[in-house]
VOMAR-327358 format. One record per residue: residue number from 1; residue in three letters; x, y, z of N, C-alpha, C in turn. Coordinates in steps of 0.05 Angstrom, whole numbers, plus 5000, padded with zeros to 4 digits. Each point is the difference from the previous one (the first is absolute). Layout:
! residues N
<site kenu="NUM" kelo="ALA" n_c1="X" n_c2="Y" n_c3="Z" ca_c1="X" ca_c2="Y" ca_c3="Z" c_c1="X" c_c2="Y" c_c3="Z"/>
...
This chain:
! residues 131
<site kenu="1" kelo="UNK" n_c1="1332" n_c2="7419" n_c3="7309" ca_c1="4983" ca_c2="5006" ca_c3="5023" c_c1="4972" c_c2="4990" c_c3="4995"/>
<site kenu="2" kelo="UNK" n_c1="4991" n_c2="5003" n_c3="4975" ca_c1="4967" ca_c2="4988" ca_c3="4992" c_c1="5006" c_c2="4969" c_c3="5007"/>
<site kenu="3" kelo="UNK" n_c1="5016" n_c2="4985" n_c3="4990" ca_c1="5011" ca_c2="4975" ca_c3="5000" c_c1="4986" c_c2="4987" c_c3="5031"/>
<site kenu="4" kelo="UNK" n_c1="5021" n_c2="5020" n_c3="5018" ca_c1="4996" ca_c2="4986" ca_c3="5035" c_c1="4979" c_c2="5009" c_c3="5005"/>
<site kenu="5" kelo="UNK" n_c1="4988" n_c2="5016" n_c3="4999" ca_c1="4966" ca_c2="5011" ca_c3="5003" c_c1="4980" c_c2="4980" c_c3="4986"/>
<site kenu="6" kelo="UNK" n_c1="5010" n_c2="4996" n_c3="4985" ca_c1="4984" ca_c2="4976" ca_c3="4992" c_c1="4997" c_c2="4979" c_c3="5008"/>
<site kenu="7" kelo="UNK" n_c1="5022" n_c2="4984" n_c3="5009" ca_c1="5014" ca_c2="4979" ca_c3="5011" c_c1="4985" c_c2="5004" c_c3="5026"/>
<site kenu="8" kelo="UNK" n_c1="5000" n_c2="5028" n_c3="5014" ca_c1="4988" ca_c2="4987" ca_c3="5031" c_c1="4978" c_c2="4999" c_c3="4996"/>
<site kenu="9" kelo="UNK" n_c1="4982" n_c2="5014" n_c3="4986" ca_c1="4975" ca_c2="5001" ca_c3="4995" c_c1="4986" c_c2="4965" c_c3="4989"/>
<site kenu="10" kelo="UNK" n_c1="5019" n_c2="4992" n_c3="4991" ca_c1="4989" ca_c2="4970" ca_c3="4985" c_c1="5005" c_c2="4983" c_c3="5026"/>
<site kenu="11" kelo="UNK" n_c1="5024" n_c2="5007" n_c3="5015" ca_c1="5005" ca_c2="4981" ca_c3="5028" c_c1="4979" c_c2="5011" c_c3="5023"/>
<site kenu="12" kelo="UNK" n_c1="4994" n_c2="5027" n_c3="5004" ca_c1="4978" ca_c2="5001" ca_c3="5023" c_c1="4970" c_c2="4992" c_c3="4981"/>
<site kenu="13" kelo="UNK" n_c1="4995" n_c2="4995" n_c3="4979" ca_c1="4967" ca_c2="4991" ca_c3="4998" c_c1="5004" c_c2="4971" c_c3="5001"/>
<site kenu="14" kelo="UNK" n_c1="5024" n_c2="4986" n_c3="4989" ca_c1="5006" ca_c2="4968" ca_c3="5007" c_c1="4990" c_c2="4992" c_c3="5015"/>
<site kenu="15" kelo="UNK" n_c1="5017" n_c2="5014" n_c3="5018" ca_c1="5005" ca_c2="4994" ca_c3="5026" c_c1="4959" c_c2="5006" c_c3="5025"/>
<site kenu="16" kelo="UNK" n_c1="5005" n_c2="5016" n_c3="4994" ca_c1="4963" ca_c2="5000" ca_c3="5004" c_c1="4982" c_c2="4982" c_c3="4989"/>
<site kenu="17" kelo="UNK" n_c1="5008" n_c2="4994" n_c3="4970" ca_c1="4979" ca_c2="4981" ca_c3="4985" c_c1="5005" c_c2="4966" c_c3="5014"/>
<site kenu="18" kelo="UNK" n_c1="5023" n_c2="4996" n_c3="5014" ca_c1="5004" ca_c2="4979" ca_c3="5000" c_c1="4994" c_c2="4988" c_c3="5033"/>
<site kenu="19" kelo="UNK" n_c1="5003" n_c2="5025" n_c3="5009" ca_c1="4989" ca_c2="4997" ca_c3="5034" c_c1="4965" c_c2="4991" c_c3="5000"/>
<site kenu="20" kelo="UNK" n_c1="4989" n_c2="5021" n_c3="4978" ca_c1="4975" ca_c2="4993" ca_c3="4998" c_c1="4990" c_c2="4971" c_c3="4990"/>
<site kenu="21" kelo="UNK" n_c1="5012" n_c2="4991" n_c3="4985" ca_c1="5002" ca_c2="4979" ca_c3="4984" c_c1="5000" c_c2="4979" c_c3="5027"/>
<site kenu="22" kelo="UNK" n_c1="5015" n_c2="4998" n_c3="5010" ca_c1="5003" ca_c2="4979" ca_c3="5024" c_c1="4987" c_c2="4994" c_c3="5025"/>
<site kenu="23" kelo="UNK" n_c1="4986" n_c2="5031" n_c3="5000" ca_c1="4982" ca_c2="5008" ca_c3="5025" c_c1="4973" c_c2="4987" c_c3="4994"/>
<site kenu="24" kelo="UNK" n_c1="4998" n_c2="4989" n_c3="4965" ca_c1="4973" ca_c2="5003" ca_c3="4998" c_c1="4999" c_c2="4962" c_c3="4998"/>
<site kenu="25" kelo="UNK" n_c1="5020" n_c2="4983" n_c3="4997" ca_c1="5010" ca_c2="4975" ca_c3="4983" c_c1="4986" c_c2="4992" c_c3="5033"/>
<site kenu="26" kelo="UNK" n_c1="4993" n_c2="4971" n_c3="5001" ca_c1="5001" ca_c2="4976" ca_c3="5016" c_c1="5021" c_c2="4995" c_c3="5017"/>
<site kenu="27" kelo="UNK" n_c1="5018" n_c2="5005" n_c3="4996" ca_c1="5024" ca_c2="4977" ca_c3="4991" c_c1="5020" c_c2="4998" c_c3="5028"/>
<site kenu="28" kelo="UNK" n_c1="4992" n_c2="5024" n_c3="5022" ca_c1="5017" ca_c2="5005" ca_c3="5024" c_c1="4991" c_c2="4986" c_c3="5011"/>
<site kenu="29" kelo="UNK" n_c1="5023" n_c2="5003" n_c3="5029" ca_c1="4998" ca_c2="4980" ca_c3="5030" c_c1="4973" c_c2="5002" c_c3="5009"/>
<site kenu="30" kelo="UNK" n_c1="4991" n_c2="4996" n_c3="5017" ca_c1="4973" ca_c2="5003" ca_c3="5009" c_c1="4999" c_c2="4983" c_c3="5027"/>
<site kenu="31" kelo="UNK" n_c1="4997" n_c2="5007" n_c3="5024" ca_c1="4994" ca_c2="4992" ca_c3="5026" c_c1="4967" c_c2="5000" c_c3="5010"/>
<site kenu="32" kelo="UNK" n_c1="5007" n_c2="4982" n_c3="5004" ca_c1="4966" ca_c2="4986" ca_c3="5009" c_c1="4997" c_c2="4983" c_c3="5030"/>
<site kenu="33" kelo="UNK" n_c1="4977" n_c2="5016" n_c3="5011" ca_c1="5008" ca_c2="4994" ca_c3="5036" c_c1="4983" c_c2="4972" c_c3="4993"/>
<site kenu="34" kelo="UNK" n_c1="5007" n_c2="4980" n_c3="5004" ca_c1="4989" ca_c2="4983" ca_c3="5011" c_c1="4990" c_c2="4989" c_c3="5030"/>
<site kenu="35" kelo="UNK" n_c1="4976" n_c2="4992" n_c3="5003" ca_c1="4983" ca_c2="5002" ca_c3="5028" c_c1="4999" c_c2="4972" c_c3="5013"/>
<site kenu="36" kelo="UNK" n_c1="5002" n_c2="4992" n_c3="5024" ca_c1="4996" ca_c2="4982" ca_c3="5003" c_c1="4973" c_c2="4985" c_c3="4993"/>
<site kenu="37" kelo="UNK" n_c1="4985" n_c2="5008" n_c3="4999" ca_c1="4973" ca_c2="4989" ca_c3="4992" c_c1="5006" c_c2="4986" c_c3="4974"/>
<site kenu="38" kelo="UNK" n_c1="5017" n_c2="5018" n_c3="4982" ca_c1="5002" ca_c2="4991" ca_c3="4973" c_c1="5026" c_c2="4975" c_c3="5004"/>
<site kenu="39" kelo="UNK" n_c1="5008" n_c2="5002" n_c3="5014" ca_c1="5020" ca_c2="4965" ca_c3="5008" c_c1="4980" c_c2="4983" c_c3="5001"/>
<site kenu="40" kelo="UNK" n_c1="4980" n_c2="5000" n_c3="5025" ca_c1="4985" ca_c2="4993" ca_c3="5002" c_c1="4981" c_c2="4983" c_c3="4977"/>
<site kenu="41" kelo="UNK" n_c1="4996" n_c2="5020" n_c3="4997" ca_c1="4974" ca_c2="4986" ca_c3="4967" c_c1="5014" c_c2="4979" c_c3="4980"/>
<site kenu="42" kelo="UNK" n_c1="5032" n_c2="5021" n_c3="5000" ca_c1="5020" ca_c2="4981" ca_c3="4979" c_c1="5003" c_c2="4971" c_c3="5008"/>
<site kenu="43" kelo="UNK" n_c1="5006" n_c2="4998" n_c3="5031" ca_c1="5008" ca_c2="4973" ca_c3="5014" c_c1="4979" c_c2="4988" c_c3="4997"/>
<site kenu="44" kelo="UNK" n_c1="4975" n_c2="5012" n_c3="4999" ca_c1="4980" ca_c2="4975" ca_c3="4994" c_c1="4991" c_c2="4985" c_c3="4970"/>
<site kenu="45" kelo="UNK" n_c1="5002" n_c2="5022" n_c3="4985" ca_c1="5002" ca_c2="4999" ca_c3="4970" c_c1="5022" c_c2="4971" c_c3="4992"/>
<site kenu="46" kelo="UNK" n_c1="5026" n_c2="5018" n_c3="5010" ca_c1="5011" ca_c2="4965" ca_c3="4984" c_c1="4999" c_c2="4983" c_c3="5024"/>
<site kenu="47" kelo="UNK" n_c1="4996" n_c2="4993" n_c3="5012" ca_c1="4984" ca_c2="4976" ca_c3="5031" c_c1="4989" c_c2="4989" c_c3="4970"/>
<site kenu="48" kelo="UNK" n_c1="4973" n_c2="5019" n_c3="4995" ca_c1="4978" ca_c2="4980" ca_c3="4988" c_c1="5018" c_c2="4990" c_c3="4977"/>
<site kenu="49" kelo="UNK" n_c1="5018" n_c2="5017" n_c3="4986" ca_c1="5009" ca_c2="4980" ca_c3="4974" c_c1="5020" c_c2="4974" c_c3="5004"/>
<site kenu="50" kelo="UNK" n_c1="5002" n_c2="4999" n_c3="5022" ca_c1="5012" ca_c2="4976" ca_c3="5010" c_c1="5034" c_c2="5014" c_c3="5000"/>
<site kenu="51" kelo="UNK" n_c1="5008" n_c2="5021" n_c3="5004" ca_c1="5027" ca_c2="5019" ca_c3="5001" c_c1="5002" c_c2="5009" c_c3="5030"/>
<site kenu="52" kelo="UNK" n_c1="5027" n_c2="4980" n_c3="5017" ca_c1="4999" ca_c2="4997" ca_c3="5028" c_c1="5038" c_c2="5019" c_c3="5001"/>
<site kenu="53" kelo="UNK" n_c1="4990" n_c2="5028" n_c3="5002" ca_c1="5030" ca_c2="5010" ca_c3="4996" c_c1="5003" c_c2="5004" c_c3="5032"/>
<site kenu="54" kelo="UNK" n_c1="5026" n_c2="4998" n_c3="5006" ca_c1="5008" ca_c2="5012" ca_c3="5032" c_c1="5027" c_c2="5008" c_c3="4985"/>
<site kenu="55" kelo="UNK" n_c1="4992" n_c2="5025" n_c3="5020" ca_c1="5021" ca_c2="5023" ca_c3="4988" c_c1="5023" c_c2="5001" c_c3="5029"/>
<site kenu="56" kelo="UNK" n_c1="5026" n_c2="5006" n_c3="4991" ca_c1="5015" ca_c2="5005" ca_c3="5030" c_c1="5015" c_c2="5023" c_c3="4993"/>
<site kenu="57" kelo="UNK" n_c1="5012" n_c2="5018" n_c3="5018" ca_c1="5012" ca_c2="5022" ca_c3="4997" c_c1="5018" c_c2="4996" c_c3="5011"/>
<site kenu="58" kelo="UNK" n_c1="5026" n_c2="5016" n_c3="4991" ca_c1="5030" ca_c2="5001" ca_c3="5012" c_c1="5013" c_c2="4979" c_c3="4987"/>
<site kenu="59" kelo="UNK" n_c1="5020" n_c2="5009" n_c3="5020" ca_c1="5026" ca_c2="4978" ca_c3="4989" c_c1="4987" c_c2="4977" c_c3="4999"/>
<site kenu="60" kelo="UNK" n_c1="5016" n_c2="4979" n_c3="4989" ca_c1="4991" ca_c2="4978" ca_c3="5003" c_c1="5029" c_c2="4977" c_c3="4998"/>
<site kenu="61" kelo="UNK" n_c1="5007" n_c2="4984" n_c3="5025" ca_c1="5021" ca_c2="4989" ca_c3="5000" c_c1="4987" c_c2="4977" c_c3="5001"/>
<site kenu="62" kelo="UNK" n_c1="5019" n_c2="4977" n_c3="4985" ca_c1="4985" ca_c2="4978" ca_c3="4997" c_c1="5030" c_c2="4978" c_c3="5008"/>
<site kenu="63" kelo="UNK" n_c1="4989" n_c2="4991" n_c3="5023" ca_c1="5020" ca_c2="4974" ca_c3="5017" c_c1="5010" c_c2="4980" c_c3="4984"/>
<site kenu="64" kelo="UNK" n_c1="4975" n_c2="4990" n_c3="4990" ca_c1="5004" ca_c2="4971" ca_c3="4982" c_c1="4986" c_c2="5007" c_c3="4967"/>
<site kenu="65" kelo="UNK" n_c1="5011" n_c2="5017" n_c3="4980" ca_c1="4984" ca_c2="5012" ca_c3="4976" c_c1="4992" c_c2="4975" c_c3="4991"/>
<site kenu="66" kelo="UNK" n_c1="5020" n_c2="4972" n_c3="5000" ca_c1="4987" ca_c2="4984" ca_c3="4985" c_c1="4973" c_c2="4987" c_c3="5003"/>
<site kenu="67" kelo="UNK" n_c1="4999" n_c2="5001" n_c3="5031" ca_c1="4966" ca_c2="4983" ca_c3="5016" c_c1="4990" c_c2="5029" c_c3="4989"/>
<site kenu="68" kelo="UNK" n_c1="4998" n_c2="5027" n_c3="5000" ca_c1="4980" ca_c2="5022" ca_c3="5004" c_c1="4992" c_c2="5001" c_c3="4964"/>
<site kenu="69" kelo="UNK" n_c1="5023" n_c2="4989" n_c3="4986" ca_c1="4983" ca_c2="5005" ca_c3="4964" c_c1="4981" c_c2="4968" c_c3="5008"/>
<site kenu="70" kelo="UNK" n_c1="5016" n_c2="4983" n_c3="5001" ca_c1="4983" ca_c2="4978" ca_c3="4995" c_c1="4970" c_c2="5002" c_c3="5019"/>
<site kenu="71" kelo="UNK" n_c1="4996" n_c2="5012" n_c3="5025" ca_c1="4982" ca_c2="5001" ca_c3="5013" c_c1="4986" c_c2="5022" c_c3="4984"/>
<site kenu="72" kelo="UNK" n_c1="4999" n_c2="5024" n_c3="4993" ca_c1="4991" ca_c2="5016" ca_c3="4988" c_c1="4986" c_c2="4985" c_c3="4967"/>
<site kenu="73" kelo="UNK" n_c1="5010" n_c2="4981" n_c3="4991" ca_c1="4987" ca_c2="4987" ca_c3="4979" c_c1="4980" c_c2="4980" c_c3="5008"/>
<site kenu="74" kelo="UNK" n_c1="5010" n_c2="4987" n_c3="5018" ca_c1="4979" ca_c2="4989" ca_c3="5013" c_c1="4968" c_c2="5010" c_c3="5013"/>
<site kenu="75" kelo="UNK" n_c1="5004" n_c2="5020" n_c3="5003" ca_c1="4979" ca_c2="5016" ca_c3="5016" c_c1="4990" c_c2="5008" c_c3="4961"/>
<site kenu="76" kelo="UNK" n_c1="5016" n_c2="5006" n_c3="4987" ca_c1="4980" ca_c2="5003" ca_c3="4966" c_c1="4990" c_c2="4991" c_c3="4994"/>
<site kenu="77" kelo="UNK" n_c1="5007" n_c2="4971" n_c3="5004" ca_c1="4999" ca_c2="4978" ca_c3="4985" c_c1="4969" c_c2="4983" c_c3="5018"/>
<site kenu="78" kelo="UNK" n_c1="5002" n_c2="4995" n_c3="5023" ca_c1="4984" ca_c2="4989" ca_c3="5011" c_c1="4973" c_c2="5019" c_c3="5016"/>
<site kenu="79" kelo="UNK" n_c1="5012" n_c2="5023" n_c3="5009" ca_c1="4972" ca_c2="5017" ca_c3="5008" c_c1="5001" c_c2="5032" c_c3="4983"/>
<site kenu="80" kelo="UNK" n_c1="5014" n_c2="4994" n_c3="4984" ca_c1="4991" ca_c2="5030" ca_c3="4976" c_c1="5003" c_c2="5027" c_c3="5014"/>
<site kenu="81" kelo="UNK" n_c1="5030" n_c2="4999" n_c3="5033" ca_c1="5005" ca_c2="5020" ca_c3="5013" c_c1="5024" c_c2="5008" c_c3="4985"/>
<site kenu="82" kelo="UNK" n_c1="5002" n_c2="5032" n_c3="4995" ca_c1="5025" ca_c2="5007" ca_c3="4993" c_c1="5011" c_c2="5021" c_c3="5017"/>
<site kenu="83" kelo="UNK" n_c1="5021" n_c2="4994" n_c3="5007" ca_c1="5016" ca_c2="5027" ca_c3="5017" c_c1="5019" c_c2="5012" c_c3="4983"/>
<site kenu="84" kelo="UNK" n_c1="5001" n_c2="5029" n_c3="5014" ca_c1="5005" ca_c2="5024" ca_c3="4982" c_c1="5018" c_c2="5020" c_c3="5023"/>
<site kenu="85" kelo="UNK" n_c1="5013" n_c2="5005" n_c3="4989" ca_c1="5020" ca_c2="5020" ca_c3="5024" c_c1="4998" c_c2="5023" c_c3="4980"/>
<site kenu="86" kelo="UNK" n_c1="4986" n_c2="5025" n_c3="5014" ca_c1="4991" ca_c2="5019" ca_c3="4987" c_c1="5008" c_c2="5024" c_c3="5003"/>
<site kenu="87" kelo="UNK" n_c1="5033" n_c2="4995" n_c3="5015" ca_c1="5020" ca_c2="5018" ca_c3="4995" c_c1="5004" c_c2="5016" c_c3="5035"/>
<site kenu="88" kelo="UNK" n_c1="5003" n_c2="5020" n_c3="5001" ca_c1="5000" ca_c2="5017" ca_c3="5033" c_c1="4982" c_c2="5015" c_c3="5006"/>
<site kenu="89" kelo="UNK" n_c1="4980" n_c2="5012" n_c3="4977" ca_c1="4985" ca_c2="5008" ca_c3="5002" c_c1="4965" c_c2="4991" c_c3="4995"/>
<site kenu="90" kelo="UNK" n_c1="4979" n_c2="5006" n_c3="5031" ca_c1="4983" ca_c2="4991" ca_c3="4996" c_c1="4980" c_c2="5016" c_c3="4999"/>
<site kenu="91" kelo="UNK" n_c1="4979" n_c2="4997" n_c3="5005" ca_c1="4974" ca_c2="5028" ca_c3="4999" c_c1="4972" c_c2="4987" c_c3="5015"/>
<site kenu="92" kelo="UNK" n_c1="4986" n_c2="5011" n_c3="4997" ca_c1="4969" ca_c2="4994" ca_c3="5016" c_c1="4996" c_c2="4979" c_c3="4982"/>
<site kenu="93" kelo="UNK" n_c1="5002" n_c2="5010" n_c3="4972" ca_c1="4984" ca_c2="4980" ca_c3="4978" c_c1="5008" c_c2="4972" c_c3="5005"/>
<site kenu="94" kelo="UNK" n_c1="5027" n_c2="5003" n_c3="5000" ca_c1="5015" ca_c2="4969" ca_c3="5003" c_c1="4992" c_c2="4992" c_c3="5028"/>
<site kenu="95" kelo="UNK" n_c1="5011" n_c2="5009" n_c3="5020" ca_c1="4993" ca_c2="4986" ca_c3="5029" c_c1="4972" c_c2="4996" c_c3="4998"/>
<site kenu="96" kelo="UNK" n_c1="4980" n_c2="5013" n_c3="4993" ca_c1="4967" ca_c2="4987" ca_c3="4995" c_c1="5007" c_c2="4970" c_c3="4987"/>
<site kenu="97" kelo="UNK" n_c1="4999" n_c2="5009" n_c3="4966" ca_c1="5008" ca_c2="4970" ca_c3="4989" c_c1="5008" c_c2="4978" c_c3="5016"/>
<site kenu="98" kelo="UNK" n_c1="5027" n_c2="5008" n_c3="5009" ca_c1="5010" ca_c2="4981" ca_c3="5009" c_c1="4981" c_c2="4981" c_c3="5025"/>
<site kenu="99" kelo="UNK" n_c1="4993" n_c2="5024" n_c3="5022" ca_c1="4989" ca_c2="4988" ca_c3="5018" c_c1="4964" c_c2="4972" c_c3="4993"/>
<site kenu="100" kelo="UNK" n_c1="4992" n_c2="5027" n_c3="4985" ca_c1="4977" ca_c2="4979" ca_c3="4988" c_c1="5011" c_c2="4974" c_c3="4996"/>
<site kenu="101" kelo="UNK" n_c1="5016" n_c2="4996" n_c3="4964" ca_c1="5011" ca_c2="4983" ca_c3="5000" c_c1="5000" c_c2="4976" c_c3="5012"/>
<site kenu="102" kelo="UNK" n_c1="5025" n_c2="5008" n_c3="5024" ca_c1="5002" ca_c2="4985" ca_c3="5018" c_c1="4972" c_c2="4983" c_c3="5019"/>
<site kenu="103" kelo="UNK" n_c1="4985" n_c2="5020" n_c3="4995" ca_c1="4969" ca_c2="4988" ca_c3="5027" c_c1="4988" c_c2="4976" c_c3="4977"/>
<site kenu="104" kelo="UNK" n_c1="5006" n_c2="5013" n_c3="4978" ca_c1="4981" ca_c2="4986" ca_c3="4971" c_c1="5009" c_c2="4969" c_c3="5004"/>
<site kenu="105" kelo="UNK" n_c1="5028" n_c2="5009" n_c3="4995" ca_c1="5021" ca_c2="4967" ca_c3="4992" c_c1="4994" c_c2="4986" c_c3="5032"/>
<site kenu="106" kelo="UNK" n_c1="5004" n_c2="5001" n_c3="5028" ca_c1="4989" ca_c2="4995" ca_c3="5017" c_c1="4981" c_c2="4980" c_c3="5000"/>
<site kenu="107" kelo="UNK" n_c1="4974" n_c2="5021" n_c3="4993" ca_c1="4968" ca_c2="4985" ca_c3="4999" c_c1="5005" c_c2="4974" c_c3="4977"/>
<site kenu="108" kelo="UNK" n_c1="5008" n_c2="4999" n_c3="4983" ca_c1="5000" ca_c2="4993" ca_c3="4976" c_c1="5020" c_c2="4971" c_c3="5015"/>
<site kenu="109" kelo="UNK" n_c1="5028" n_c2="5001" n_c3="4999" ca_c1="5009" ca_c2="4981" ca_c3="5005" c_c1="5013" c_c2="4992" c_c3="5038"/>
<site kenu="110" kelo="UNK" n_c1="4989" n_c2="5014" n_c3="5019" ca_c1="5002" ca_c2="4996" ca_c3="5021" c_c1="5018" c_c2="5020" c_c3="5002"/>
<site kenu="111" kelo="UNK" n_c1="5001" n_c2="5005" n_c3="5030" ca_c1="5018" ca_c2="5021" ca_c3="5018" c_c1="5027" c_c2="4997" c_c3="5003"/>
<site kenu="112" kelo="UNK" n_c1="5015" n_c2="4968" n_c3="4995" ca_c1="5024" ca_c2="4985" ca_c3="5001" c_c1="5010" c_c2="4997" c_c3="4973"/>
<site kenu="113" kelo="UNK" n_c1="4980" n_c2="5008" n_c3="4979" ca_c1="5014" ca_c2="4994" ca_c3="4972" c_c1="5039" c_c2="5014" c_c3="4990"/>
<site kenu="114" kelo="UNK" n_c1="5009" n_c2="5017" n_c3="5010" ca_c1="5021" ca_c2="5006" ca_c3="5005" c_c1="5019" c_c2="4981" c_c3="5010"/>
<site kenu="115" kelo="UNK" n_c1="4998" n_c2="4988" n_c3="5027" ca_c1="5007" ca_c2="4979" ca_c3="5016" c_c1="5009" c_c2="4975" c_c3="4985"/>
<site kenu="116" kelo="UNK" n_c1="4969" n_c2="4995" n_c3="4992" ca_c1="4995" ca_c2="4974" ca_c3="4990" c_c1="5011" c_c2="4994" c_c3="4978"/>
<site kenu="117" kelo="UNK" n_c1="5000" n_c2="5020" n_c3="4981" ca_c1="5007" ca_c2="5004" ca_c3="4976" c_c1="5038" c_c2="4999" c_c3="4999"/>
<site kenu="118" kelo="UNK" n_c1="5010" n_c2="5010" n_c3="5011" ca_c1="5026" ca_c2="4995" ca_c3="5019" c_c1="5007" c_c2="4967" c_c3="5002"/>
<site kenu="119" kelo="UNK" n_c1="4983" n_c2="4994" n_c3="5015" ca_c1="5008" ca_c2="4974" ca_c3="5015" c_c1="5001" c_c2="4979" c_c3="4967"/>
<site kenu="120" kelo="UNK" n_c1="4982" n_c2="5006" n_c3="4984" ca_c1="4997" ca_c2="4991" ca_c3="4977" c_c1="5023" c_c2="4994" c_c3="4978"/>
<site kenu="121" kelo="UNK" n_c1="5001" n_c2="5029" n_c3="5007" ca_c1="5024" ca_c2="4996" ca_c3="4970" c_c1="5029" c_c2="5000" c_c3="5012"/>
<site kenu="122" kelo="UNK" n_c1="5002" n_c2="5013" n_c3="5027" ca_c1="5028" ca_c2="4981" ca_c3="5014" c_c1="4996" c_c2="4971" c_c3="4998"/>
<site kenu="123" kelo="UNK" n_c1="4979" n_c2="4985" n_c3="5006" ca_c1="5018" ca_c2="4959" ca_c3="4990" c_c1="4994" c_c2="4998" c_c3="4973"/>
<site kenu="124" kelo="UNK" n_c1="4984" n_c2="5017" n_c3="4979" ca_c1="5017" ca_c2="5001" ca_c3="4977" c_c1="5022" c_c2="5006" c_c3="4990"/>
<site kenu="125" kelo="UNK" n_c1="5014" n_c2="5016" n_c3="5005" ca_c1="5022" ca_c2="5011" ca_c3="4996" c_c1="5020" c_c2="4989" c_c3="5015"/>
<site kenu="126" kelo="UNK" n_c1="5000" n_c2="4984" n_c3="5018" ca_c1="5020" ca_c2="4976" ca_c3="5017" c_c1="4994" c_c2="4986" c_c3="4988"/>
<site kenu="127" kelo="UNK" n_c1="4977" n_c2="4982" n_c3="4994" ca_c1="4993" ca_c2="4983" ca_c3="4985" c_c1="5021" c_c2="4994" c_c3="4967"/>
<site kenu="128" kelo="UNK" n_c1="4996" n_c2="5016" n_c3="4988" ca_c1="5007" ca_c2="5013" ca_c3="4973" c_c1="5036" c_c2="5001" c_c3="5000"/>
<site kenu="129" kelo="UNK" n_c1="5009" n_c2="5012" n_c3="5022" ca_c1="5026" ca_c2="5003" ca_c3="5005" c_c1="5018" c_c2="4981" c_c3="5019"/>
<site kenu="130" kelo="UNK" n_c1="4988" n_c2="4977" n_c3="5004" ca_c1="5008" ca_c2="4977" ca_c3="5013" c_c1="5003" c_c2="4977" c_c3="4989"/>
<site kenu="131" kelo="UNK" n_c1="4994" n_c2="4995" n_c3="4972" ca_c1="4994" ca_c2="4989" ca_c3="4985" c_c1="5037" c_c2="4998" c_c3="4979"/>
């Protein structure tokens, strides 16, 4: 009987010492609201470092994958744009980013750069595969 009296007594202060122990550590999840403003500031931040991300959400079905990798390198390669499919879920933070972004890359390389950029690496990629 001293034995199991003992036994719980060593498992309930454990068991306390170790809750405390964890309560006090770094080391947990942690949720953090991000604001649009703070997209904002971010989208301009890498603008200036020359980091042109466009982010897309959702599914993402791709017609022709082979034109959409090779066009997607192309857009790395020649205007330092990277696209990012950033899953189903979006937030203020991101739709800010994103939208800045977008006005940034715009001013920077015209309003058609999407288009154009398109028209580009389609007769490369005919080009390349006609051959």
């Amino acid at each position: 009987m001293k034995n199991i009296l003992a036994l719980l007594i060593i498992i309930y202060f454990g068991n306390i010492y170790s809750q405390e122990n964890n309560f006090n550590k770094k080391d947990s999840i942690t949720y953090t609201i991000q604001t649009c403003d703070q997209g904002t500031i971010q989208a301009k931040e890498d603008f200036n470092k020359e980091v042109y991300n466009c982010f897309s959400y959702g599914l993402v079905y791709q017609i022709h994958p082979d034109f959409s990798n090779f066009y997607q390198s192309y857009m790395k390669s020649n205007y330092n744009i990277v696209f990012k499919n950033m899953g189903c879920v979006s937030s203020n933070y991101s739709e800010c980013y994103s939208q800045v972004m977008k006005e940034l890359i715009f001013e920077k390389f015209g309003g058609d750069i999407f288009e154009k950029s398109r028209k580009e690496a389609r007769k490369l990629y005919d080009d390349k595969n006609n051959k």
